[in-house]
BAKOLLUM-313493 format. One record per atom (N, C-alpha, C): residue in three letters; x, y, z. Coordinates in steps of 0.1 Angstrom, whole numbers, plus 5000, padded with zeros to 4 digits. Example, Ala and Ser with C-alpha at 12.3 -4.5 7.8 and 13.67 -1.06 7.14 Angstrom:
BEGIN
ALA513249435078
ALA512349555078
ALA513249675078
SER512849785071
SER513749895071
SER512950005079
! end
This chain:
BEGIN
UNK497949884997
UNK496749834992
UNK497549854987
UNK496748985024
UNK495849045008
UNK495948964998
UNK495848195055
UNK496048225069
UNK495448085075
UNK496248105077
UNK495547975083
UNK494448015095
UNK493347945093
UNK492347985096
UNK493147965115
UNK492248055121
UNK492248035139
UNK493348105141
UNK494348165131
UNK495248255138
UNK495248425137
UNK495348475148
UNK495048625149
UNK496048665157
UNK495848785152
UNK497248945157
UNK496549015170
UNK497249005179
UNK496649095194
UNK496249265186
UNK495449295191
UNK494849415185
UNK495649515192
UNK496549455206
UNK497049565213
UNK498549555212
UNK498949515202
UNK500449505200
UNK500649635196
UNK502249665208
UNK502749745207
UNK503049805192
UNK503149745181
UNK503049775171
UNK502349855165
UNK501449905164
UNK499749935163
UNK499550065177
UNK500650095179
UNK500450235193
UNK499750325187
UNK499450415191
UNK498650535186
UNK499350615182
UNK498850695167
UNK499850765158
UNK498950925163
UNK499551035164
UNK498751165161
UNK498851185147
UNK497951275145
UNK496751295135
UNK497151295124
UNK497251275113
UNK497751295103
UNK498551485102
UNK499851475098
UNK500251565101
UNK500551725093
UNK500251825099
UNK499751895083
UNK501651935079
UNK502451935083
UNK503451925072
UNK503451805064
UNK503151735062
UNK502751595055
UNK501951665040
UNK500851695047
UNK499551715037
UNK499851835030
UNK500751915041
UNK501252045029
UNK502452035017
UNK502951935023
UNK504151865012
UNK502951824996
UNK502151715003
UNK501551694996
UNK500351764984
UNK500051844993
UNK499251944988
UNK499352034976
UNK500952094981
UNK501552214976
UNK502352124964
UNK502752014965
UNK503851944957
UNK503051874942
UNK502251784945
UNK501551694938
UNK501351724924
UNK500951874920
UNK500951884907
UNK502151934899
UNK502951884904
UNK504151944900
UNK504251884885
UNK505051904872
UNK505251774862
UNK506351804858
UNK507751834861
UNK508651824852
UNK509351664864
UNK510151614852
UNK510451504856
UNK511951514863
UNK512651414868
UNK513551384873
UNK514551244876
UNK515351254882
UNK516451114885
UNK517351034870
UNK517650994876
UNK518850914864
UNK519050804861
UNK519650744855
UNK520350604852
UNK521150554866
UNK520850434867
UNK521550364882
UNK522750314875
UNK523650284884
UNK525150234874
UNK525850154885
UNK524850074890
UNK525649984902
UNK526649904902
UNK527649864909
UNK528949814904
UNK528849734913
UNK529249594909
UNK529249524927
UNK530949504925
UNK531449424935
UNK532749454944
UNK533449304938
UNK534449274949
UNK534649164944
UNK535649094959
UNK536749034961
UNK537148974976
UNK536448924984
UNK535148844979
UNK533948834989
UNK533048934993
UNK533249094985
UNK532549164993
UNK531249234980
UNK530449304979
UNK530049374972
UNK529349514978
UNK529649624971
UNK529349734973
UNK528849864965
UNK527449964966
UNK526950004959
UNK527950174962
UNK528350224953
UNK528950374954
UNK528350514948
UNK526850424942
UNK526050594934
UNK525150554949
UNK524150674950
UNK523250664957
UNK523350774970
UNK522350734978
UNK522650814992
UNK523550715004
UNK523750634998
UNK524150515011
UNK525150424997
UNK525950315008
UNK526150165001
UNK526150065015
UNK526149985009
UNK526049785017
UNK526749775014
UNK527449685025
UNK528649545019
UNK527749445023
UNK528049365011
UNK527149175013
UNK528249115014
UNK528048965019
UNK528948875018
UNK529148775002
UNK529848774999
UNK530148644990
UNK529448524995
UNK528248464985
UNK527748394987
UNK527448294977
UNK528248234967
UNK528448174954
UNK527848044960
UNK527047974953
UNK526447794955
UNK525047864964
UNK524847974970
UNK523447934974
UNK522748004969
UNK521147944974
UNK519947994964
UNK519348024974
UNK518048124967
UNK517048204977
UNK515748144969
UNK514248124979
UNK513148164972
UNK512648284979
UNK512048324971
UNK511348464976
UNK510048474972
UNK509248474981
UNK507648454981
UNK506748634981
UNK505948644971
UNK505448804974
UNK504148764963
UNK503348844965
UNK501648814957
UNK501848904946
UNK503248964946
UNK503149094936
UNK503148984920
UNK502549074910
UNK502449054897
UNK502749164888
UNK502649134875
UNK503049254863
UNK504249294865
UNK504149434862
UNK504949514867
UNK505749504880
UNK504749504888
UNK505649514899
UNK506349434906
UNK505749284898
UNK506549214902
UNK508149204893
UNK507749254881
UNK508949264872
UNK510049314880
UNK509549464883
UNK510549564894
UNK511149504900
UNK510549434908
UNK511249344925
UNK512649264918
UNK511849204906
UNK512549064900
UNK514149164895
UNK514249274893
UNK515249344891
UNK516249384899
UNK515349424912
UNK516549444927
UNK517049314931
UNK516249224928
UNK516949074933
UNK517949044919
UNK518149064911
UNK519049074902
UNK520549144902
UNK520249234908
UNK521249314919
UNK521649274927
UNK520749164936
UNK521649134952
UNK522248964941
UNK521948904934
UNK522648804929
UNK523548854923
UNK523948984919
UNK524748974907
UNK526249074920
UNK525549144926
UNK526649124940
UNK527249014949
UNK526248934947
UNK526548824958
UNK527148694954
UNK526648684945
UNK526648534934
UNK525648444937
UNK524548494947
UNK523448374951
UNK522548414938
UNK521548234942
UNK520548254928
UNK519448274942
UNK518448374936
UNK517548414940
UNK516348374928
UNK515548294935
UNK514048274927
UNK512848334930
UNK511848414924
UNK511148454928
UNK509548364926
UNK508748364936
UNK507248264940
UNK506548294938
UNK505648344929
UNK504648414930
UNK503848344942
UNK503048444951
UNK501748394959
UNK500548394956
UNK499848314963
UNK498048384960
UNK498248424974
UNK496548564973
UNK496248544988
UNK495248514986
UNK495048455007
UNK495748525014
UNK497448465015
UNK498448545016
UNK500048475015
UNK500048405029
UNK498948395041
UNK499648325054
UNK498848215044
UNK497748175040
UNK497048055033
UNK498347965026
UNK498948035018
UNK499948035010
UNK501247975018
UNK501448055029
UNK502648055032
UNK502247895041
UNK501247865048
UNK500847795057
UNK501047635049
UNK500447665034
UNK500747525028
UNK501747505023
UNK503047535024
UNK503947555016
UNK504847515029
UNK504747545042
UNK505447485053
UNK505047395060
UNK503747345058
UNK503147195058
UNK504147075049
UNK503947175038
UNK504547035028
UNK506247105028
UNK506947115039
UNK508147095044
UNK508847195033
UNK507947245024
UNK508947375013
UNK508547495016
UNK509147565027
UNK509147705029
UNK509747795017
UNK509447895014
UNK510348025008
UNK511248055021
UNK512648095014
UNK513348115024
UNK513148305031
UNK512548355021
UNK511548485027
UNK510448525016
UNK509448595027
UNK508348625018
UNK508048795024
UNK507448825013
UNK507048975017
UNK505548985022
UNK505548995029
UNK504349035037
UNK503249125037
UNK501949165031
UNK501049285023
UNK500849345042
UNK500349295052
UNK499449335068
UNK500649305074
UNK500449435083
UNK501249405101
UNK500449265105
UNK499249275106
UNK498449155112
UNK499249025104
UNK499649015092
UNK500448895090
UNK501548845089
UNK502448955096
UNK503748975106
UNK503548895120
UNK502548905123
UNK501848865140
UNK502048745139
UNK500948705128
UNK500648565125
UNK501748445127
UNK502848505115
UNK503948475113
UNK504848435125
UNK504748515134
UNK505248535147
UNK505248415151
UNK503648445152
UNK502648315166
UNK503148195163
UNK502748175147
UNK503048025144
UNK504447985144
UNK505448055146
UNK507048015149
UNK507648025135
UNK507048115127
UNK507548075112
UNK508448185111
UNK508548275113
UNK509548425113
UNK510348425124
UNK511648415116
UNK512648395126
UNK513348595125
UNK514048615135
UNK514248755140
UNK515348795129
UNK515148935128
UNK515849035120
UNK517748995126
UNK518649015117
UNK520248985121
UNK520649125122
UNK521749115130
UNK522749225134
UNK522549335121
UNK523049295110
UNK523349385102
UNK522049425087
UNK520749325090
UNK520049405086
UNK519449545098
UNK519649475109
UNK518849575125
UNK519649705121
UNK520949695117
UNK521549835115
UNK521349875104
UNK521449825095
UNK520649955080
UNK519049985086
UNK518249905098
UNK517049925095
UNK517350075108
UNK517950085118
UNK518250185126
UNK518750295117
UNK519750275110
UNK520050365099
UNK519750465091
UNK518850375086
UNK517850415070
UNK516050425074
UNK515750395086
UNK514050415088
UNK513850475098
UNK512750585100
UNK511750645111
UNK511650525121
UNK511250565138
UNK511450485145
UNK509750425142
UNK508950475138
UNK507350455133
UNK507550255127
UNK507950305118
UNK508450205105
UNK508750075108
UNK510150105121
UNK510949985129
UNK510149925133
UNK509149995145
UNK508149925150
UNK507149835147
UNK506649865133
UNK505149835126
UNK506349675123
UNK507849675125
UNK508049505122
UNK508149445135
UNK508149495142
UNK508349425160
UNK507449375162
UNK507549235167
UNK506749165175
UNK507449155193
UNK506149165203
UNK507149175215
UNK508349245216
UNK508449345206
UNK509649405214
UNK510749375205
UNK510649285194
UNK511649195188
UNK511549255171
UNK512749275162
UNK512249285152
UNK512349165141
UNK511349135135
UNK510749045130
UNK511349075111
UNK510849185112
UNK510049215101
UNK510449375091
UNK511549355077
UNK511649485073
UNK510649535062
UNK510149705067
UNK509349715058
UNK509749755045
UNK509549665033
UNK510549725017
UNK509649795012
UNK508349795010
UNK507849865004
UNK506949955010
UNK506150125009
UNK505550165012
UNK504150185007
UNK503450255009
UNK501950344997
UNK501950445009
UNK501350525000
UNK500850685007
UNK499250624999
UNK498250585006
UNK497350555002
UNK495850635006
UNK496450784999
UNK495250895004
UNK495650974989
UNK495550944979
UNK495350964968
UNK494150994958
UNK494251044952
UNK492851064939
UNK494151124923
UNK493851044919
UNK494751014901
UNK493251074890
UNK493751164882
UNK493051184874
UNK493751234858
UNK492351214853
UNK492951234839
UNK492951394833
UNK493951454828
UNK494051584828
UNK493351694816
UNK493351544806
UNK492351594796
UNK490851604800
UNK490251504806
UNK489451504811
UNK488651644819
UNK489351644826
UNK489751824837
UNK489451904827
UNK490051934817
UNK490052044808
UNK489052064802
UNK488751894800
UNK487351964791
UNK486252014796
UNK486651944809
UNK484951984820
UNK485152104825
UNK486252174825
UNK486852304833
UNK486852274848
UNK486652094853
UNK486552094864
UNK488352124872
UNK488252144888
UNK488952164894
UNK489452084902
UNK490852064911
UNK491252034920
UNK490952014933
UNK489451924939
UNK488751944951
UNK489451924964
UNK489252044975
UNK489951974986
UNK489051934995
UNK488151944992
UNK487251905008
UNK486251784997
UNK485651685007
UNK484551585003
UNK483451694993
UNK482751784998
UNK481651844990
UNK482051904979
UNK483151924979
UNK483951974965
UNK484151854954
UNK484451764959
UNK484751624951
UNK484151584943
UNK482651614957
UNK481551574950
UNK480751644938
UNK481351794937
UNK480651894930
UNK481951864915
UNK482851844920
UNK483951814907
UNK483051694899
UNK483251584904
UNK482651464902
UNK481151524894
UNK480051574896
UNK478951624889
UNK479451694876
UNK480651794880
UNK481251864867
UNK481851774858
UNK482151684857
UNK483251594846
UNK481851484843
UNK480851464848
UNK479951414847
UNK479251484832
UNK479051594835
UNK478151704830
UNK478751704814
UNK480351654816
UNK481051714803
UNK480651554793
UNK480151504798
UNK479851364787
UNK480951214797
UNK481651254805
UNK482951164807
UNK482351134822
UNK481950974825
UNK481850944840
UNK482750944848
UNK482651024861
UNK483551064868
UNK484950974877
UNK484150854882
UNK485050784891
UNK485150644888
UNK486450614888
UNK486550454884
UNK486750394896
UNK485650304901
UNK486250224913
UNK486550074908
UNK487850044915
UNK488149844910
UNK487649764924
UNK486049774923
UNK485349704931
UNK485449534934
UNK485749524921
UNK486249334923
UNK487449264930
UNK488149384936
UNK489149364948
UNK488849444960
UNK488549384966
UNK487449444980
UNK488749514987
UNK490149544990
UNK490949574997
UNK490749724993
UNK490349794974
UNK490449934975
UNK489149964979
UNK487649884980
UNK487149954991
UNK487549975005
UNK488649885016
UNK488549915025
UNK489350075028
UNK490150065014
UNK490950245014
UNK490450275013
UNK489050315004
UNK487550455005
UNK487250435022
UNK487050375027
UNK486550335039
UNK487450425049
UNK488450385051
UNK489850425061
UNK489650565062
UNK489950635046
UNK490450765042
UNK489150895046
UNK488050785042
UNK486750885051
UNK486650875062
UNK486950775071
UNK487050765082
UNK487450815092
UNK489250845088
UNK490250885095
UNK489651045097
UNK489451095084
UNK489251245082
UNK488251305091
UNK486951185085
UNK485651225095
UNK485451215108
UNK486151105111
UNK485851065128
UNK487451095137
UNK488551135129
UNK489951135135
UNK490450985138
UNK491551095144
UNK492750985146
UNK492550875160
UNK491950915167
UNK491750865181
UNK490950755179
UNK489550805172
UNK488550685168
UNK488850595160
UNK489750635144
UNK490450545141
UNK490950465146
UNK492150475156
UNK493050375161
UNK492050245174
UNK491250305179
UNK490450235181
UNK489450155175
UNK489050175162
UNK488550095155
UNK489250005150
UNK490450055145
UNK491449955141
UNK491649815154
UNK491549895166
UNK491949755175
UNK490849695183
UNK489649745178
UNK488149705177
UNK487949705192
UNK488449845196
UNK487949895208
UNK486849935209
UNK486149995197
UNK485150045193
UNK484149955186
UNK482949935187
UNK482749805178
UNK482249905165
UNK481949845151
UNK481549845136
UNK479749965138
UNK479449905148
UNK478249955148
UNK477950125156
UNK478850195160
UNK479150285166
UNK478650385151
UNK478150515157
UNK477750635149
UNK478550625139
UNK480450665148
UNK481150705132
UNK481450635122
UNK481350495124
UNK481150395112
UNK480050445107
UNK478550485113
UNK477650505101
UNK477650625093
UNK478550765105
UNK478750855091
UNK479950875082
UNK480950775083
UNK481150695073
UNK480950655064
UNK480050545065
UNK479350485052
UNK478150555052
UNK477750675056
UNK476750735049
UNK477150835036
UNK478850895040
UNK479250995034
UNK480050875020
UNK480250785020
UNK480650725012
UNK479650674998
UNK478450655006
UNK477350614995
UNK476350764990
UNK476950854998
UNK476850944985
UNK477450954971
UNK478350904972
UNK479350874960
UNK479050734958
UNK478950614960
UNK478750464953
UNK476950464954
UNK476450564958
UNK475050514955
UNK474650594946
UNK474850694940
UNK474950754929
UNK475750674915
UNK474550624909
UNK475450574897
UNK475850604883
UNK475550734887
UNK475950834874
UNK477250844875
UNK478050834886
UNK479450864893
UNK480150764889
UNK479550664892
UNK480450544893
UNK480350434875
UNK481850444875
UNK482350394860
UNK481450264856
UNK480450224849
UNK480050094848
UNK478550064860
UNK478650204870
UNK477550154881
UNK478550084890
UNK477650064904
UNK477949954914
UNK478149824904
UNK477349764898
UNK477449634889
UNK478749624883
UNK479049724876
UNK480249704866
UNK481649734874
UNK481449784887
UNK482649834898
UNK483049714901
UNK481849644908
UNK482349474911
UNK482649394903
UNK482749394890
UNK483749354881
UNK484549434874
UNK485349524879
UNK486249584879
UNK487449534886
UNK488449424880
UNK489649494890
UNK490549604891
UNK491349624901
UNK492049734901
UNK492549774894
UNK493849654885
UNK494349734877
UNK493349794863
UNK492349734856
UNK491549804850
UNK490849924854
UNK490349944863
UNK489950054872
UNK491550144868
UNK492350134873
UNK492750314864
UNK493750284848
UNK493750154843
UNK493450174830
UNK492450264820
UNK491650204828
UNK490150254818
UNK489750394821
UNK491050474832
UNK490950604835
UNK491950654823
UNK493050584819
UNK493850674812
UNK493950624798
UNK493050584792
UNK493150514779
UNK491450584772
UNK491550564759
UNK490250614753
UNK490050744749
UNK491350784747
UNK491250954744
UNK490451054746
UNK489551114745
UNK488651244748
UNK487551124757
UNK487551014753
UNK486250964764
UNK486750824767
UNK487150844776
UNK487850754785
UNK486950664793
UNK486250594802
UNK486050544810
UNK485350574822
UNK486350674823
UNK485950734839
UNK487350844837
UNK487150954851
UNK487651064851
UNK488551064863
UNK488650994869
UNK489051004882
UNK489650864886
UNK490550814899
UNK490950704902
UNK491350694913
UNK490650674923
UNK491450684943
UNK492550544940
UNK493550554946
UNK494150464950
UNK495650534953
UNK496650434957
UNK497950484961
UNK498550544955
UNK499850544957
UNK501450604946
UNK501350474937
UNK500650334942
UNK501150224933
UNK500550234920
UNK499750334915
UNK498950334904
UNK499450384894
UNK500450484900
UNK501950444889
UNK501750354875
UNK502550264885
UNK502650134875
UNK501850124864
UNK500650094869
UNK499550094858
UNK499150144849
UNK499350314855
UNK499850434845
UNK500650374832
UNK501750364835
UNK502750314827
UNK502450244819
UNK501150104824
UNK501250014812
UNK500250134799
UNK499750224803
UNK498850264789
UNK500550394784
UNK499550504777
UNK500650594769
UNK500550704776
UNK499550744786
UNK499550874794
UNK500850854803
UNK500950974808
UNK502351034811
UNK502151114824
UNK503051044835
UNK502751104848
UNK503051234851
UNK501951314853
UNK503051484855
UNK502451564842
UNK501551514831
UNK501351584822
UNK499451494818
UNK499851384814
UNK498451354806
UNK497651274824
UNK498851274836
UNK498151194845
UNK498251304857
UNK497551334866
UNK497951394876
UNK497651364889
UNK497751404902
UNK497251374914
UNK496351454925
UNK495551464937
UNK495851544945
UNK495351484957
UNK495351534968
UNK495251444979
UNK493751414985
UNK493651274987
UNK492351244994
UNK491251364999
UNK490351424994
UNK489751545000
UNK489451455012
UNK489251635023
UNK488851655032
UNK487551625036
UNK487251485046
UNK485951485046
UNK485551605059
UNK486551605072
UNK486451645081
UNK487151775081
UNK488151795093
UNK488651925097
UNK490151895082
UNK490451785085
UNK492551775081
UNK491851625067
UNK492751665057
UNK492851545049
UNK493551425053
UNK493051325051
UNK493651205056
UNK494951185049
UNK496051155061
UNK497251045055
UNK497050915063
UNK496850825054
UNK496750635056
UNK498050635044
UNK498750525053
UNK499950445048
UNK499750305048
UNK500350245038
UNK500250075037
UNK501850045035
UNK501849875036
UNK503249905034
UNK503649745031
UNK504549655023
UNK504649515023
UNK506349545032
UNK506349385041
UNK507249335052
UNK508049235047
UNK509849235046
UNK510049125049
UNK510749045055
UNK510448895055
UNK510548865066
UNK511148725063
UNK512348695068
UNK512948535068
UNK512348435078
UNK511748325066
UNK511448205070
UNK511948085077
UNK513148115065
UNK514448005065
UNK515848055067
UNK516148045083
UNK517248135086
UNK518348085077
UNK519348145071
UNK520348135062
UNK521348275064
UNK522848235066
UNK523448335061
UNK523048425047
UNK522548375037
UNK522348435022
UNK520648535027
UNK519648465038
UNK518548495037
UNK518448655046
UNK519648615053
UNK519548765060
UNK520448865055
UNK521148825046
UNK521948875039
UNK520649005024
UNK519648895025
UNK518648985017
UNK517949075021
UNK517649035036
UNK517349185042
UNK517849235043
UNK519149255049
UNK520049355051
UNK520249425035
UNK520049385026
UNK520149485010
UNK518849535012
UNK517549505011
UNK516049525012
UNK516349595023
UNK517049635031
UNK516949745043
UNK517649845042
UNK518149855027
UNK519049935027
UNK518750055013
UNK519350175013
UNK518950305003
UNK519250174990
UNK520450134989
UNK520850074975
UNK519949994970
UNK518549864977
UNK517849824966
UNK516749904966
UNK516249974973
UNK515350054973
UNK515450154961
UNK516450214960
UNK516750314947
UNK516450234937
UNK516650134936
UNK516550104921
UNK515150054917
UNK513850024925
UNK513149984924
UNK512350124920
UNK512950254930
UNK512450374929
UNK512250424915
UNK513250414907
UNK513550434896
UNK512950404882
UNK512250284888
UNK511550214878
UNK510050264883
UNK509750354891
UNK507850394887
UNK507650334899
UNK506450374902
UNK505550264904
UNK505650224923
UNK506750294927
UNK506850224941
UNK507550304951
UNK507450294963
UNK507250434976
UNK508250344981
UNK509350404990
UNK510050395001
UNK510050435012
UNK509750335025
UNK509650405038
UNK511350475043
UNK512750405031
UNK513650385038
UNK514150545037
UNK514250655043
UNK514750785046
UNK516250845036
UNK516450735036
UNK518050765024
UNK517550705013
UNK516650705007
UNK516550694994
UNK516650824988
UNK517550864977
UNK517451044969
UNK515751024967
UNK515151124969
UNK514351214961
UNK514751194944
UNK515751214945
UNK516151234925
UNK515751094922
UNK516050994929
UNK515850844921
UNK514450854916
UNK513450884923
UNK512050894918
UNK511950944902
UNK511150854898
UNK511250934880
UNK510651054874
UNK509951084883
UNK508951224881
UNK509051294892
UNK508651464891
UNK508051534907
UNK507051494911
UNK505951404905
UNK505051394911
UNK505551284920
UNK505851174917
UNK506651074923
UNK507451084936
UNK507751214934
UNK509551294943
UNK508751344955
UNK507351404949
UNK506851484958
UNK506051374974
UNK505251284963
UNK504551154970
UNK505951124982
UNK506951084980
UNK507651024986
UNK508451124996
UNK508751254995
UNK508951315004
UNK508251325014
UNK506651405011
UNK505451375024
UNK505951255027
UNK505951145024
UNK505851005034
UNK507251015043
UNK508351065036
UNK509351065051
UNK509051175057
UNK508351285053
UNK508151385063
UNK507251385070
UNK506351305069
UNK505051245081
UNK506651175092
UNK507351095091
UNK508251085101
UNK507450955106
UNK507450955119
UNK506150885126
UNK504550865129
UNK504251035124
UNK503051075124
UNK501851035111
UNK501550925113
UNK501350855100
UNK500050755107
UNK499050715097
UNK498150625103
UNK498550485094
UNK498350365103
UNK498950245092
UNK496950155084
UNK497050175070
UNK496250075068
UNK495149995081
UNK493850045079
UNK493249985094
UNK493049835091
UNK492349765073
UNK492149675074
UNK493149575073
UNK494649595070
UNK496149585072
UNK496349515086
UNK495749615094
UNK495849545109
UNK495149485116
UNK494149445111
UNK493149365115
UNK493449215115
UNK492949095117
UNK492948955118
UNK492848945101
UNK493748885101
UNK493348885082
UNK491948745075
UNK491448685083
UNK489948665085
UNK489248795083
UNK489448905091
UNK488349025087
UNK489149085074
UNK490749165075
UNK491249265066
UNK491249245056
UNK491949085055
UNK492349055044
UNK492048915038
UNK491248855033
UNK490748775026
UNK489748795017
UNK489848785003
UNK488748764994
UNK487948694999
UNK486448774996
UNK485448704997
UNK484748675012
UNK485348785018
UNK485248735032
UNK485348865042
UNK484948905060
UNK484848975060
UNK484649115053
UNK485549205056
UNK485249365060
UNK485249345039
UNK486449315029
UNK486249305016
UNK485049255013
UNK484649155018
UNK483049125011
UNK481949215019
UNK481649265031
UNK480549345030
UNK480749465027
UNK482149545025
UNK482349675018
UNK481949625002
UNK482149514996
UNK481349514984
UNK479649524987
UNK479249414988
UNK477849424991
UNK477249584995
UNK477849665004
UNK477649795006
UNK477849864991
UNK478749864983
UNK478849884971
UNK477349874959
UNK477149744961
UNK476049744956
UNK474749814957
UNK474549774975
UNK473749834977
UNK473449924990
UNK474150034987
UNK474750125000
UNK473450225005
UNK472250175002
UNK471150215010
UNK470850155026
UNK471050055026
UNK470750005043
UNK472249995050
UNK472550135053
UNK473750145062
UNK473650035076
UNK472250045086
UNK472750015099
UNK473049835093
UNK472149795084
UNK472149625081
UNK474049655080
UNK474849715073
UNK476349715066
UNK477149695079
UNK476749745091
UNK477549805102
UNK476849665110
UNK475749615116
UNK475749525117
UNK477049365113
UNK476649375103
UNK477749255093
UNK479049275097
UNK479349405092
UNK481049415096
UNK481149375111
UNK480549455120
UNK480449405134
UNK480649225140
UNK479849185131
UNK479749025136
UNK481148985132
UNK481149005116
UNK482648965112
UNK483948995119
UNK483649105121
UNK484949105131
UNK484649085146
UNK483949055150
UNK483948995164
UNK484748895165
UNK484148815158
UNK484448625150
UNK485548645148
UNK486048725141
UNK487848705137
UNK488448765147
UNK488648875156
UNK489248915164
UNK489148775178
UNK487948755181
UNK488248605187
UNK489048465186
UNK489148515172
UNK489448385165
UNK489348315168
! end
């Protein structure tokens, strides 16, 4: 935490195996780590090479690239702002190693919609970064992703958990590297806020909810949701889920073994609209949530001095970024702590963007193979705002301990990790504005009194799209 219509991801791909439970050295990394605030990491001082070769020598790792002067890359990704800035920086790195020109695409989603018209009218990107496993599948089916090369397959053996490798395999085959991650079991809050209300650090759901009443009480509304992008409802969704119903039911729902209408979907969305049906909680109400996008949603958490907006903010490590665009300060005026406990264990949900060559090219695989590797990943690290699944990234590159801490739990979950459920769904259901599981988790938003009608809807919707 995004198709040509009629194409769908097997729900049973090996990809998508069953993960155990979220893992408590994970949550204890997390747990114990999160408030940390003194800061960390340094200036990057990359040198590239020269004989045709280029190589990075700060770091935990280096790449050799090929000399590749006269060609050009496009590179397709839905990222914006910031983050797209970031990306536009590591690709500045692999041209200024390599001598290729690399252009970056902006996308809309959904990116297969995108990607689908763009290889119609005979102009592919020669790679695109991928938001869903489900749109790795896609990719597959339609013959558009051509297979991972020798020497990205070995930075990806290298540098990732065997978890990670997998989530790019199609059949057996690797398709697909993952560049970016989220630890997307998060709650961001404002610390002045806290202080004034004397509220605390909740670990369990009833606690949350009793925090949430306390920062209420102090004049300052508690939770900011960015309702007008239905994908961070399907993260409130996941994160209760996983916790409340486990890991087993999860992964079954995820491959709609289970249908929408089953109990623990309802106590789910029962335990959810305690919190969105309460609109003392919610920043603006249900109304003003659904026009909320995300990135305002934790803007309007860290801006406004003593009365800010809202007090609170679920979302990933990527809120970072956003952080950044206001003046609060990660580790001091911004803080974290982990998804409370709805059930027995706090949920870990992971997301994660893929990439993947369109247009086979010596230069295009040449970009994975850097994108698979500690060296671009560090530097994107550096700049805020973004998680690595790749294992040899320093810890120090991260710019904060809260940052350092986020990213540790995520290699130390290892394999034991749950992936994004609406991620892996038919992106018909997961992933399209305005459309499945995003539009009736809004409508639920609004009006999260008639649960079985909510569970119903979802149900049909994904029937329809899992048949495709």
């Amino acid at each position: 935490m995004r198709s040509i219509p009629q194409i769908r991801r097997s729900p049973d791909h090996s990809t998508r195996r069953s993960r155990r439970a979220a893992q408590a050295a994970a949550a204890a990394v997390v747990a114990g780590a999160l408030t940390l605030t003194a800061c960390g990491g340094g200036g990057d001082d990359d040198k590239g090479g020269n004989g045709g070769k280029a190589t990075q020598s700060s770091g935990a790792g280096s790449v050799t690239l090929p000399k590749l002067d006269g060609a050009s890359l496009e590179v397709a990704a839905v990222w914006t702002g910031a983050e797209q800035a970031n990306f536009k920086k590591v690709l500045a790195e692999f041209e200024k190693r390599t001598g290729a020109k690399v252009t970056f695409v902006p996308a809309q989603d959904p990116i297969i919609n995108f990607l689908g018209s763009k290889i119609a009218g005979g102009a592919p990107p020669d790679v695109a970064l991928l938001p869903q496993v489900g749109a790795v599948k896609q990719a597959v089916d339609k013959g558009w992703a051509k297979p991972v090369g020798p020497d990205a397959q070995a930075q990806l053996t290298k540098n990732y958990a065997q978890g990670w490798q997998d989530l790019g395999k199609v059949d057996g085959k690797q398709y697909a590297v993952y560049y970016k991650a989220a630890n997307k079991s998060l709650v961001w809050y404002n610390t002045k806020v806290f202080e004034n209300a004397g509220a605390k650090e909740p670990k369990t759901w009833k606690e949350f909810l009793a925090t949430a009443n306390t920062v209420y009480d102090s004049g300052v509304t508690p939770v900011s949701v960015g309702g007008a992008d239905g994908w961070t409802l399907t993260d409130w969704f996941e994160n209760v889920y996983l916790s409340q119903a486990g890991p087993e039911k999860y992964d079954q729902l995820a491959q709609h073994k289970i249908k929408w209408t089953d109990p623990s979907v309802k106590d789910a969305l029962t335990t959810l609209a305690q919190l969105w049906g309460d609109k003392n909680l919610i920043a603006g109400g249900p109304d003003g949530a659904l026009q909320t996008e995300f990135p305002a949603s934790v803007t309007q958490t860290f801006t406004g001095g003593d009365q800010p907006k809202a007090g609170m903010v679920f979302e990933g490590d990527f809120v970072g970024v956003n952080i950044a665009e206001t003046k609060a300060k990660i580790g001091t005026d911004a803080k974290v702590f982990p998804f409370p406990a709805v059930g027995d264990k706090a949920p870990v949900v992971s997301g994660g963007d893929a990439a993947v060559v369109l247009k086979d090219s010596k230069a295009a695989q040449a970009l994975l193979t850097f994108l698979a590797s500690p060296d671009a990943a560090t530097i994107q690290a550096k700049l805020g705002g973004y998680l690595s699944p790749n294992k040899n990234v320093p810890g120090s590159a991260y710019p904060n301990a809260v940052q350092q801490a986020i990213a540790k739990a995520l290699i130390a979950a290892g394999d034991d990790f749950r992936f994004d459920m609406s991620d892996q769904a038919p992106q018909a259901f997961g992933g399209t504005p305005g459309k499945g599981e995003w539009k009736d988790l809004q409508d639920f938003l609004k009006n999260p009194k008639d649960v079985a009608a909510t569970q119903a809807k979802l149900e049909s919707d994904a029937a329809a799209a899992y048949k495709g």
